[in-house]
NUBAMI-634028 format. One record per residue (C-alpha): z, y, x; chain. Coordinates in Angstrom, 3 decimals, always signed. Layout:
NUBAMI-634028
Z  Y  X  A
...
//
This chain:
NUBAMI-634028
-94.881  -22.072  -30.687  A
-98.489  -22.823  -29.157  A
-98.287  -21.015  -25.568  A
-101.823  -20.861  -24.024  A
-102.409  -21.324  -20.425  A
-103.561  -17.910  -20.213  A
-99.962  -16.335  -21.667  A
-98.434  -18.347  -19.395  A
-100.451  -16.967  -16.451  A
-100.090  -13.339  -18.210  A
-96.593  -13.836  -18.395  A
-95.338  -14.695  -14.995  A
-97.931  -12.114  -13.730  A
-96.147  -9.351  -15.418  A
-92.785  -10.588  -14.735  A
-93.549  -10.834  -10.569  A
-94.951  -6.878  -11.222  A
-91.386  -5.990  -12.763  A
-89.899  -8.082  -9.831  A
-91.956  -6.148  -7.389  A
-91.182  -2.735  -9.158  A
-87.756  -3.564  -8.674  A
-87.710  -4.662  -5.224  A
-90.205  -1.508  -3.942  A
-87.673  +0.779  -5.525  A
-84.200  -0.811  -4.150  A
-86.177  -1.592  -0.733  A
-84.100  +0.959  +0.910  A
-80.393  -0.020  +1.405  A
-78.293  +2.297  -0.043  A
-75.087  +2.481  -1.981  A
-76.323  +2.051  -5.787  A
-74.427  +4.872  -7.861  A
-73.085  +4.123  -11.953  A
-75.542  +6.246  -13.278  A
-78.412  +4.368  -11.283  A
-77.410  +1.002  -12.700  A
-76.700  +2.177  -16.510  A
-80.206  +3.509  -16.324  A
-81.929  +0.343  -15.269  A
-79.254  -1.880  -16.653  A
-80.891  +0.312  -19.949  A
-84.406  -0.648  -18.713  A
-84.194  -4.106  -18.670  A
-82.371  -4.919  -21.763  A
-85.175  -2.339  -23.503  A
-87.660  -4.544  -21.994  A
-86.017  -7.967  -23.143  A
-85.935  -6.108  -26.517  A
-90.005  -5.092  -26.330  A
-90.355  -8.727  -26.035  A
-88.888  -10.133  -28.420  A
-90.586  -7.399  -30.768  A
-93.928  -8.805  -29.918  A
-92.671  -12.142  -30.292  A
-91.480  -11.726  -33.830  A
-95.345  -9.209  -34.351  A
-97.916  -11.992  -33.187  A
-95.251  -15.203  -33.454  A
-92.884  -14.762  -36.512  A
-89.453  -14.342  -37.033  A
-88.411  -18.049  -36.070  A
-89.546  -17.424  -32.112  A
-88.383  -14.095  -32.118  A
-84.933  -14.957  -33.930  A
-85.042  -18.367  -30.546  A
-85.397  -15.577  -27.783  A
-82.840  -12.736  -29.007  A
-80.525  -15.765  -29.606  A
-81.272  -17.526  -25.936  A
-81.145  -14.372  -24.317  A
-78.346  -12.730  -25.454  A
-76.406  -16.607  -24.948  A
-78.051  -16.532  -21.265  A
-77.093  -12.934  -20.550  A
-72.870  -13.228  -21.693  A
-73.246  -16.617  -19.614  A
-74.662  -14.301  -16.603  A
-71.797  -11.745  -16.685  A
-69.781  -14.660  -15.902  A
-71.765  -15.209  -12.678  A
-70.866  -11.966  -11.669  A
-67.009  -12.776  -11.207  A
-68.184  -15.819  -8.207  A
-70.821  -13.146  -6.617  A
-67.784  -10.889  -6.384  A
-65.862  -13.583  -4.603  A
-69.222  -14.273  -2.745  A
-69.853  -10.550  -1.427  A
-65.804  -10.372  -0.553  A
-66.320  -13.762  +1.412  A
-69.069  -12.388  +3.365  A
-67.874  -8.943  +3.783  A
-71.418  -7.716  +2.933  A
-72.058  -3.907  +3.338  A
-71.774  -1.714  +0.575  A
-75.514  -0.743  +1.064  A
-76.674  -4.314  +1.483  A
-75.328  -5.659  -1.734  A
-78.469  -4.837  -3.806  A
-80.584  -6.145  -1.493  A
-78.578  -9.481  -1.369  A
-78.602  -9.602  -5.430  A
-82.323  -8.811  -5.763  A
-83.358  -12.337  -3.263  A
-80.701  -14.238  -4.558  A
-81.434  -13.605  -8.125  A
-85.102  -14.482  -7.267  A
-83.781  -17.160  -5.550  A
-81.410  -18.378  -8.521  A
-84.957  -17.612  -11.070  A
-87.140  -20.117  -8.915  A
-84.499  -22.467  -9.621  A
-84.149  -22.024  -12.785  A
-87.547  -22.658  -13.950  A
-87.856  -26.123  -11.793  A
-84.805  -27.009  -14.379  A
-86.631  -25.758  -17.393  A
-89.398  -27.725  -16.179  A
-87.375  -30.463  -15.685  A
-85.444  -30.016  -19.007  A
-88.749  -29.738  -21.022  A
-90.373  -33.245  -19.895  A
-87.001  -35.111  -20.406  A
-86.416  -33.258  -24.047  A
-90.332  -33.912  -24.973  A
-89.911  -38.049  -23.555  A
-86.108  -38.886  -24.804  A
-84.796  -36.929  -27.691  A
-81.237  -38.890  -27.280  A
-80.604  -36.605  -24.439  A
-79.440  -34.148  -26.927  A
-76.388  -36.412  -27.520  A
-75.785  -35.801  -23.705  A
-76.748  -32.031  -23.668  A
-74.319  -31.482  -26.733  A
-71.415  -33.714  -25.381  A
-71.776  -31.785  -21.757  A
-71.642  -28.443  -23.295  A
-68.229  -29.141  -25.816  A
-66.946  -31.002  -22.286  A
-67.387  -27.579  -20.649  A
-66.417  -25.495  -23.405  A
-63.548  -27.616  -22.979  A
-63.024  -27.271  -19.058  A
-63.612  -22.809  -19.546  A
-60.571  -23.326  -21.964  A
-58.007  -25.121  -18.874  A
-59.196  -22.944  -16.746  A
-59.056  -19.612  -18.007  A
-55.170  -21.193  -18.684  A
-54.623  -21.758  -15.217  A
-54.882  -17.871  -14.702  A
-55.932  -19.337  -10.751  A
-55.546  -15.486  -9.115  A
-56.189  -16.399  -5.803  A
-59.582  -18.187  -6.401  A
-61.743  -18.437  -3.235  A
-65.381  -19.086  -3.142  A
-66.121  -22.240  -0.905  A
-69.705  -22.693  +0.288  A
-71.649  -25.807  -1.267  A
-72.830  -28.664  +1.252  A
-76.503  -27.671  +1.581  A
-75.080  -24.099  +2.677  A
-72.677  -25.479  +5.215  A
-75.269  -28.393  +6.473  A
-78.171  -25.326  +7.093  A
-75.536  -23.109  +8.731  A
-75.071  -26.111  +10.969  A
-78.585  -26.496  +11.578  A
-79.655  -23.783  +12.398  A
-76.968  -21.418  +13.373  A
-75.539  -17.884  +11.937  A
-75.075  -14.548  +13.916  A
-71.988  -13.123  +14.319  A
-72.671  -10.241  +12.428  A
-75.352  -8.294  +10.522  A
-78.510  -6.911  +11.546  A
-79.412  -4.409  +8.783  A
-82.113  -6.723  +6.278  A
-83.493  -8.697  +8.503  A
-82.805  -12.760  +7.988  A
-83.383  -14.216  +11.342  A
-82.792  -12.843  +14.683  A
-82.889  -14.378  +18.591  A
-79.438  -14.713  +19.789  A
-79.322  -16.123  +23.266  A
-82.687  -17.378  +23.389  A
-82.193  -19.000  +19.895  A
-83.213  -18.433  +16.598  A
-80.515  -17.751  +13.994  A
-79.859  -17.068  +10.579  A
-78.000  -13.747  +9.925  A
-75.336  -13.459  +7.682  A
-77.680  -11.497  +4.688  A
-79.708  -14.731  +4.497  A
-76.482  -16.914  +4.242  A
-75.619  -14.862  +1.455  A
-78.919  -14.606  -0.536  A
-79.133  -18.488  -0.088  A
-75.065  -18.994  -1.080  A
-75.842  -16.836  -4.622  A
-79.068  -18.429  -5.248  A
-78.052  -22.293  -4.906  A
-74.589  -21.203  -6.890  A
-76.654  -20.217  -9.699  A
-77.612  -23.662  -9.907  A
-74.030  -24.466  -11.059  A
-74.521  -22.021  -13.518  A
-77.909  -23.327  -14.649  A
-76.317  -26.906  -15.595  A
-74.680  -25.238  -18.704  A
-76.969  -22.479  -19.690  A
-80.058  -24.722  -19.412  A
-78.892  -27.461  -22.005  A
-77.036  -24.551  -24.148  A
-80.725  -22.333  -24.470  A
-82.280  -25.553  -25.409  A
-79.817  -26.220  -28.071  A
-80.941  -22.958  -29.393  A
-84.621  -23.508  -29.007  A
-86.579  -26.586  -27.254  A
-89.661  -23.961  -26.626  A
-90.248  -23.862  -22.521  A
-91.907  -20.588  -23.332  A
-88.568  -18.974  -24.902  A
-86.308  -20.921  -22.557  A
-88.341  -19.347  -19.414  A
-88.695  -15.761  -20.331  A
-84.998  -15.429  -22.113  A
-83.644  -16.817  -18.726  A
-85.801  -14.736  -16.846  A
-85.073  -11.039  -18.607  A
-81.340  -12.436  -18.150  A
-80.965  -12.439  -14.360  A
-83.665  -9.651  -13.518  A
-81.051  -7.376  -15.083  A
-78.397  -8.956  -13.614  A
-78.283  -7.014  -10.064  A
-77.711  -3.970  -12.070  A
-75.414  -5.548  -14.274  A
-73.367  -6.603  -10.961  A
-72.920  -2.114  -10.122  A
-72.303  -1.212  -13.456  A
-69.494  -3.291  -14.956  A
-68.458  -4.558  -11.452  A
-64.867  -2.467  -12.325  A
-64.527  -3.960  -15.705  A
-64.596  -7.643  -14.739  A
-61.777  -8.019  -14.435  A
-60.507  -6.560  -17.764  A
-62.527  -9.157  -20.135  A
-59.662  -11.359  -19.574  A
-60.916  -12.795  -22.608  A
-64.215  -13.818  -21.499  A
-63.659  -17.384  -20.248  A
-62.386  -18.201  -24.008  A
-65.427  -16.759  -25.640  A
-67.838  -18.924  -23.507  A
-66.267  -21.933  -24.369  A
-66.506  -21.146  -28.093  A
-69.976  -20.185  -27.738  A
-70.961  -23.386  -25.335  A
-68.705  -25.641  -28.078  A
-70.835  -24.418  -31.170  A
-74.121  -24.955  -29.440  A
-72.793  -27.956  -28.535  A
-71.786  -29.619  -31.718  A
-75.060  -27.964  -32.899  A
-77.245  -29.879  -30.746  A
-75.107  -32.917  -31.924  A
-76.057  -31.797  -35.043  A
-79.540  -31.831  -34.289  A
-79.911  -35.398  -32.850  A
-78.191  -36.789  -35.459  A
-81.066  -35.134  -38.115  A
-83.660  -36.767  -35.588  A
-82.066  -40.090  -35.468  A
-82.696  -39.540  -39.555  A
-79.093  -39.287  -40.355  A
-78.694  -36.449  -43.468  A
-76.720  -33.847  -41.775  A
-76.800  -29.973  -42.246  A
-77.984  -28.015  -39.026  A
-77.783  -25.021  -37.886  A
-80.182  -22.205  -38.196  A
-81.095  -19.614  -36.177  A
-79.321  -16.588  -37.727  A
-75.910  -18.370  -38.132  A
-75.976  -18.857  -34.187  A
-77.004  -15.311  -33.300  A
-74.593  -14.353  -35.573  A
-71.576  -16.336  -34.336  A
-73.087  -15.805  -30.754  A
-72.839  -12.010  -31.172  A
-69.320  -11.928  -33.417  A
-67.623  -13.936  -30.695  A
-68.686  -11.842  -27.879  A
-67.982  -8.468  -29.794  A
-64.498  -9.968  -30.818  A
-63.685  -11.304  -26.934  A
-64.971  -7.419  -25.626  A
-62.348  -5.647  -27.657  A
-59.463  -8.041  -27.488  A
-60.157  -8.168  -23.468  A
-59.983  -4.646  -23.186  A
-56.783  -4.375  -25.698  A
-55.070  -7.037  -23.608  A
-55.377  -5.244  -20.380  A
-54.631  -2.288  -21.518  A
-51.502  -3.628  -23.127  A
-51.002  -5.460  -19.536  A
-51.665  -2.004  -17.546  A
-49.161  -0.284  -19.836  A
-46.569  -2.868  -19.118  A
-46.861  -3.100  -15.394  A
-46.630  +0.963  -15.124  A
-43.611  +0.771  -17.273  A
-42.074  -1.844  -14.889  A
-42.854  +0.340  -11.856  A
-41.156  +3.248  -12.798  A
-37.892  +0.818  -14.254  A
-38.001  -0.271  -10.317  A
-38.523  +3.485  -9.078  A
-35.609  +4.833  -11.300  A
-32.647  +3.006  -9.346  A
-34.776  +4.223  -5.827  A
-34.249  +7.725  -7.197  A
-30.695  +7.613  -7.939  A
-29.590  +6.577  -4.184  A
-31.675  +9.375  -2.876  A
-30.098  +11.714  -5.419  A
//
């Protein structure tokens, strides 16, 4: 797809106007209700859609078919983000009211990021095609690693701050508590971080974690910076409300560590697939609809089984409770 410099420009102009839409409206910390996050949760995923409409009007099918595919991969990926910003927020003990504000930096934080890797991803695809041996090999080695842990079943998982967040809260100091939004403050003739920057900072670098298996598994869908950029992008801007609305429901997809890994191994042994066919070796690849298709079957199949599983699991632990409260009852009788 031939992006001129002038969609480019277009393009990140009207994606810092959503930004700013979204931060002028959520400027005021409050408490963000279900109904206010299923609306814009709506919102965003309607605008994701627009796009990838006018992709497949003045582009074709093939980009449009690359950006549902990336985005949808990028946005399942996301959800799992959500269970370590939990952890994060808990960590913290962030306000209630705060936690949007929080979500909106750190996601901008975590977007800035992003595109320096996409950047970075680009100019090493476009100079070395090998690499997609390593890209495909990483991703079936994660797939691999989502599989152990989601068998550890690790309950009491704790999130521990990276070493550029510890070595800049040694630098330059944190407050001992927070001071509404702001990010600095003077504490004893001294000027501190407070604990809301700490926190923006801790989900923004964290992302990068993230970022070094959804940026190689996006580019084994499509190797188009364009695509890669805005699919990542409509992924996290929806994220904050994603965080509000299905917050309660986390931890229900029980199933969702398993699903990742089969979607992360298939991309994988796709982009195998693909460097093989450029090192001229006569192999079939993959197209586009068969990996939107198995994208969306697995994550339809891992929704319902995650939900059927916990509810089994919630049935079975009420049943248990009242087995222990029967023999209670019968000595107070």
């Amino acid at each position: 797809m031939d992006v001129s410099v002038t969609l480019w420009v277009l393009t990140i102009l009207g994606l810092a106007a959503l930004i700013a839409v979204d931060f002028f409206i959520g400027r005021k910390p409050h408490d963000v209700s279900i109904k206010e996050a299923g609306i814009w949760t709506i919102v965003w995923i309607a605008l994701a859609g627009l796009f990838g409409l006018g992709l497949l009007v003045f582009s074709g099918g093939q980009p449009a078919g690359e950006f549902f595919a990336g985005f949808i991969t990028e946005k399942s990926l996301s959800v799992d983000n959500l269970f370590v910003f939990v952890l994060i927020m808990a960590k913290f003990a962030v306000p209630s009211q705060y936690q949007q504000r929080v979500l909106l930096v750190g996601v901008l934080i975590a977007l800035v990021l992003r595109a320096i890797f996409i950047a970075a991803g680009a100019a090493i695809i476009a100079s070395f095609a090998w690499v997609f041996y390593i890209f495909g090999a990483f991703l079936i080695w994660t797939a691999w690693k989502l599989i152990q842990e989601a068998r550890a079943d690790e309950e009491d998982e704790e999130f521990e701050e990276n070493k550029l967040l510890k070595a800049a809260e040694r630098r330059f100091g944190v407050a001992d508590r927070y001071h509404g939004t702001k990010l600095w403050i003077r504490q004893n003739g001294k000027r501190v971080m407070t604990p809301m920057l700490v926190v923006m900072l801790a989900i923004g670098s964290t992302d990068v974690l993230f970022a070094l298996d959804s940026i190689p598994a996006i580019f084994g869908l499509t190797q188009d910076p364009y695509i890669v950029f805005t699919a990542n992008a409509f992924a996290l801007m929806g994220l904050r409300q994603l965080y509000f609305l299905i917050g309660g429901l986390l931890k229900k997809l029980v199933h969702l560590s398993y699903g990742l890994s089969i979607i992360l191994g298939f991309i994988g042994v796709k982009l195998v697939l693909h460097a093989l066919h450029e090192s001229g070796v006569h192999v079939p690849e993959i197209s586009i609809p068969v990996s939107l298709g198995v994208i969306c079957s697995v994550l339809i199949v891992t929704t319902i089984t995650s939900l059927r599983a916990s509810k089994k699991q919630a049935a079975a632990d009420e049943a248990q409770k009242e087995t222990e409260g029967a023999p209670k009852a019968d000595i107070e009788a």
